[in-house]
C-alpha positions in Angstrom: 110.5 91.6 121.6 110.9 95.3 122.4 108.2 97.3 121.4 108.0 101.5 121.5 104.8 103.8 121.5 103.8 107.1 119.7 101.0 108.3 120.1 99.9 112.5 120.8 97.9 111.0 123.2 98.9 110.1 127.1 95.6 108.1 127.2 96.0 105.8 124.2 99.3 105.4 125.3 98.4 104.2 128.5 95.9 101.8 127.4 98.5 100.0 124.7 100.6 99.9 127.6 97.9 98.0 129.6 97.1 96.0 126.7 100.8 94.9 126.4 101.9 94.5 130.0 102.6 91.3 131.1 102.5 89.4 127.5 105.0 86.7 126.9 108.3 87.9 125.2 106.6 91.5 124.9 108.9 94.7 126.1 108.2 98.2 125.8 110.8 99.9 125.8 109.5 103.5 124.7 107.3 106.3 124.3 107.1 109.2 122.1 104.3 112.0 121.4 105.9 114.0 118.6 107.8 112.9 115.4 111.4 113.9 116.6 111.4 112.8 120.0 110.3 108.9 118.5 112.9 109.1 115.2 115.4 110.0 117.2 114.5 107.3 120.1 113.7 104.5 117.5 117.2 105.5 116.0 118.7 104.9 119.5 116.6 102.1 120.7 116.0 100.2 118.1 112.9 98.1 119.1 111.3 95.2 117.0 108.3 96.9 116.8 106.8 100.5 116.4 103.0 101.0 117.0 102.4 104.5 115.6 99.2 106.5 115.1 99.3 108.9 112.2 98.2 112.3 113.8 101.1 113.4 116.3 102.1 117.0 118.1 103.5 119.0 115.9 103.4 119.6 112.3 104.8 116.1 111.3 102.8 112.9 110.9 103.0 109.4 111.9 103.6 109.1 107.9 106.7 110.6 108.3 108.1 109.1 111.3 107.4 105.6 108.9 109.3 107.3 106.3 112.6 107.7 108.6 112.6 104.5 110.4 111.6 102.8 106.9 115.8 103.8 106.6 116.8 101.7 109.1 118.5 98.3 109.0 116.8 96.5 110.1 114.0 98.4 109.9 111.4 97.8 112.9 108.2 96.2 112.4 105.5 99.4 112.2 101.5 98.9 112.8 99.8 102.1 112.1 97.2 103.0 114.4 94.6 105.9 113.4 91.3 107.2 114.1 91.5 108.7 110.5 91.2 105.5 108.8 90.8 107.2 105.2 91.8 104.8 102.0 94.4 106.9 100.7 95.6 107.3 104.0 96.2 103.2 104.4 97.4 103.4 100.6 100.3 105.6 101.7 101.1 103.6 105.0 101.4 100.7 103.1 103.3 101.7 100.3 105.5 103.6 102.9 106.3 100.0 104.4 104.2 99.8 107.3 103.2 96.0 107.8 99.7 96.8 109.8 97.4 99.3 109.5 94.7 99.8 112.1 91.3 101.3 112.9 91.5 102.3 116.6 87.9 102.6 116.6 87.2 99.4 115.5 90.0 97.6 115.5 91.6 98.8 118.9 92.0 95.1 120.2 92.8 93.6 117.3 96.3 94.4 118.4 97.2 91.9 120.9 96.8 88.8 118.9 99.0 90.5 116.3 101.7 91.6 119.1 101.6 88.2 120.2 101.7 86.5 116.7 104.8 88.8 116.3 106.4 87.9 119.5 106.6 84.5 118.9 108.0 84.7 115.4 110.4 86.9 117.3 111.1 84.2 119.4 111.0 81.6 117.7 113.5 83.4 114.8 115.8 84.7 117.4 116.0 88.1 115.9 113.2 90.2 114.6 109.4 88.9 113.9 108.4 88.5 110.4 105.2 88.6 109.0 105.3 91.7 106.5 102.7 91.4 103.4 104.2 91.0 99.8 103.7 93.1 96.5 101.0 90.3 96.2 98.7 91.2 98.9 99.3 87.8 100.5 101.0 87.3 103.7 104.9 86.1 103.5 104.3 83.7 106.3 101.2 82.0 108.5 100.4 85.1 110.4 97.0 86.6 111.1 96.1 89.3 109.7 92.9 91.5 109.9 91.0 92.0 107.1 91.9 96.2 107.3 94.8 95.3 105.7 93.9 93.0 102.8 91.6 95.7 101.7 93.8 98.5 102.2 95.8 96.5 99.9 93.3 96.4 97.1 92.3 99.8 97.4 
Protein backbone atom coordinates (compact mmCIF):
# COMPACT_ATOMS: atom_id res chain seq x y z
CA UNK A 1 0.00 0.00 0.00
CA UNK A 2 1.73 3.19 -0.95
CA UNK A 3 1.36 5.79 1.40
CA UNK A 4 2.55 9.77 1.03
CA UNK A 5 3.16 12.45 3.89
CA UNK A 6 2.34 16.23 4.26
CA UNK A 7 3.07 17.67 6.95
CA UNK A 8 4.94 21.67 7.43
CA UNK A 9 6.83 19.84 9.64
CA UNK A 10 10.37 17.80 8.95
CA UNK A 11 9.94 16.40 12.48
CA UNK A 12 6.45 14.93 12.29
CA UNK A 13 7.34 13.79 9.20
CA UNK A 14 10.15 11.89 10.34
CA UNK A 15 8.51 10.30 13.06
CA UNK A 16 5.34 8.92 10.74
CA UNK A 17 8.12 7.78 8.74
CA UNK A 18 9.61 5.74 11.73
CA UNK A 19 6.25 4.74 12.78
CA UNK A 20 5.68 3.25 9.18
CA UNK A 21 9.02 1.76 8.31
CA UNK A 22 9.20 -1.67 8.06
CA UNK A 23 5.25 -2.53 8.39
CA UNK A 24 3.85 -5.28 6.27
CA UNK A 25 2.51 -4.24 2.76
CA UNK A 26 3.25 -0.47 3.98
CA UNK A 27 5.20 1.96 1.27
CA UNK A 28 5.81 5.44 1.44
CA UNK A 29 6.23 6.66 -1.44
CA UNK A 30 6.16 10.61 -0.68
CA UNK A 31 6.49 13.71 1.13
CA UNK A 32 5.18 17.11 0.78
CA UNK A 33 5.31 20.40 3.16
CA UNK A 34 3.11 22.74 1.19
CA UNK A 35 -0.36 22.26 -0.56
CA UNK A 36 1.03 22.37 -4.28
CA UNK A 37 4.02 20.50 -4.00
CA UNK A 38 1.60 17.32 -2.39
CA UNK A 39 -1.54 17.97 -5.12
CA UNK A 40 0.57 17.88 -7.66
CA UNK A 41 2.64 14.75 -6.24
CA UNK A 42 -0.56 12.90 -5.13
CA UNK A 43 -1.85 13.74 -8.77
CA UNK A 44 1.33 11.98 -10.08
CA UNK A 45 1.78 9.32 -7.57
CA UNK A 46 -1.19 8.26 -6.78
CA UNK A 47 -0.71 6.44 -3.36
CA UNK A 48 -3.55 4.45 -1.48
CA UNK A 49 -3.19 6.61 1.28
CA UNK A 50 -2.63 10.30 2.22
CA UNK A 51 -1.83 11.26 5.95
CA UNK A 52 -2.28 14.97 6.00
CA UNK A 53 -2.19 17.54 8.86
CA UNK A 54 -4.32 20.56 8.30
CA UNK A 55 -1.86 23.53 8.92
CA UNK A 56 0.79 23.51 5.98
CA UNK A 57 3.42 26.36 4.52
CA UNK A 58 1.88 28.60 2.79
CA UNK A 59 -1.50 30.13 2.67
CA UNK A 60 -3.36 26.87 1.83
CA UNK A 61 -4.56 24.21 4.23
CA UNK A 62 -4.50 20.60 4.53
CA UNK A 63 -8.46 21.24 3.90
CA UNK A 64 -7.76 22.14 0.69
CA UNK A 65 -5.23 19.70 -0.47
CA UNK A 66 -8.51 17.15 0.71
CA UNK A 67 -10.58 19.07 -1.50
CA UNK A 68 -8.34 18.43 -4.80
CA UNK A 69 -7.39 14.85 -4.29
CA UNK A 70 -11.23 14.30 -3.09
CA UNK A 71 -11.32 14.71 -7.38
CA UNK A 72 -9.45 11.94 -8.07
CA UNK A 73 -10.45 8.47 -9.18
CA UNK A 74 -9.91 6.74 -7.28
CA UNK A 75 -9.51 8.99 -4.73
CA UNK A 76 -6.81 8.00 -2.07
CA UNK A 77 -7.61 7.14 1.36
CA UNK A 78 -6.97 10.61 3.51
CA UNK A 79 -6.43 10.57 7.59
CA UNK A 80 -6.22 14.04 8.82
CA UNK A 81 -3.71 14.62 11.30
CA UNK A 82 -3.94 18.08 13.43
CA UNK A 83 -2.89 19.62 16.49
CA UNK A 84 -5.94 21.95 16.05
CA UNK A 85 -8.42 19.43 16.71
CA UNK A 86 -11.43 21.99 16.75
CA UNK A 87 -15.18 20.49 16.06
CA UNK A 88 -15.87 22.38 13.20
CA UNK A 89 -12.65 21.79 11.97
CA UNK A 90 -13.30 17.63 12.01
CA UNK A 91 -16.97 18.64 10.68
CA UNK A 92 -15.35 20.05 7.53
CA UNK A 93 -12.75 17.11 7.10
CA UNK A 94 -15.34 14.88 7.15
CA UNK A 95 -17.80 16.28 5.10
CA UNK A 96 -14.75 17.07 2.69
CA UNK A 97 -14.32 13.11 2.52
CA UNK A 98 -11.52 12.50 4.69
CA UNK A 99 -12.06 8.81 6.22
CA UNK A 100 -9.85 9.64 9.64
CA UNK A 101 -9.45 12.39 11.54
CA UNK A 102 -6.82 12.58 14.17
CA UNK A 103 -5.61 14.29 17.32
CA UNK A 104 -1.70 14.26 17.10
CA UNK A 105 -1.56 15.10 20.62
CA UNK A 106 -3.48 12.44 21.72
CA UNK A 107 -3.98 10.32 19.27
CA UNK A 108 -0.42 10.27 17.55
CA UNK A 109 -0.19 6.38 17.73
CA UNK A 110 -3.33 5.55 17.11
CA UNK A 111 -2.12 5.56 13.53
CA UNK A 112 -0.42 2.34 13.11
CA UNK A 113 -3.19 -0.04 13.84
CA UNK A 114 -5.22 1.99 11.37
CA UNK A 115 -2.34 1.91 8.66
CA UNK A 116 -2.11 -1.65 9.21
CA UNK A 117 -5.94 -2.38 9.31
CA UNK A 118 -5.80 -0.47 5.91
CA UNK A 119 -2.90 -2.39 4.52
CA UNK A 120 -4.40 -5.57 4.78
CA UNK A 121 -7.76 -4.62 3.32
CA UNK A 122 -5.40 -3.35 0.69
CA UNK A 123 -4.08 -6.61 0.44
CA UNK A 124 -6.42 -8.61 0.81
CA UNK A 125 -8.79 -6.50 -1.97
CA UNK A 126 -5.90 -6.29 -4.40
CA UNK A 127 -6.49 -2.69 -5.09
CA UNK A 128 -7.21 0.03 -2.61
CA UNK A 129 -8.09 -0.44 1.24
CA UNK A 130 -11.63 0.26 2.27
CA UNK A 131 -12.90 1.20 5.35
CA UNK A 132 -14.44 4.79 4.72
CA UNK A 133 -17.47 5.66 7.24
CA UNK A 134 -21.11 6.03 5.73
CA UNK A 135 -23.68 8.95 5.88
CA UNK A 136 -24.71 6.75 8.92
CA UNK A 137 -21.78 7.29 11.17
CA UNK A 138 -21.21 3.52 11.07
CA UNK A 139 -18.28 1.92 9.59
CA UNK A 140 -18.82 0.25 5.91
CA UNK A 141 -16.74 -2.64 6.92
CA UNK A 142 -15.06 -4.37 10.26
CA UNK A 143 -12.36 -1.81 10.66
CA UNK A 144 -11.29 -0.07 13.79
CA UNK A 145 -11.88 2.96 14.28
CA UNK A 146 -11.05 5.51 17.08
CA UNK A 147 -13.56 7.02 18.81
CA UNK A 148 -12.32 10.80 17.37
CA UNK A 149 -14.12 9.95 14.53
CA UNK A 150 -17.55 8.63 15.72
CA UNK A 151 -17.82 11.85 17.60
CA UNK A 152 -16.67 14.08 15.00
CA UNK A 153 -19.42 12.52 13.24
CA UNK A 154 -22.15 13.49 15.70
CA UNK A 155 -20.95 16.81 16.20
Amino acid sequence: MKVFLVDDSPEIRERLSGMLYGLKGVEIVGQADRAATAISSIRAIKPDVVLLDIQLIGHETGIDVLEQIEREKPAPKVIMLTNYPYPQYRKRCLEAGADFFFDKSIEFDDLVPVIQKLAMTNESSNGRPSGRIDDTGEPTNAMVYTTMVYRSRDS
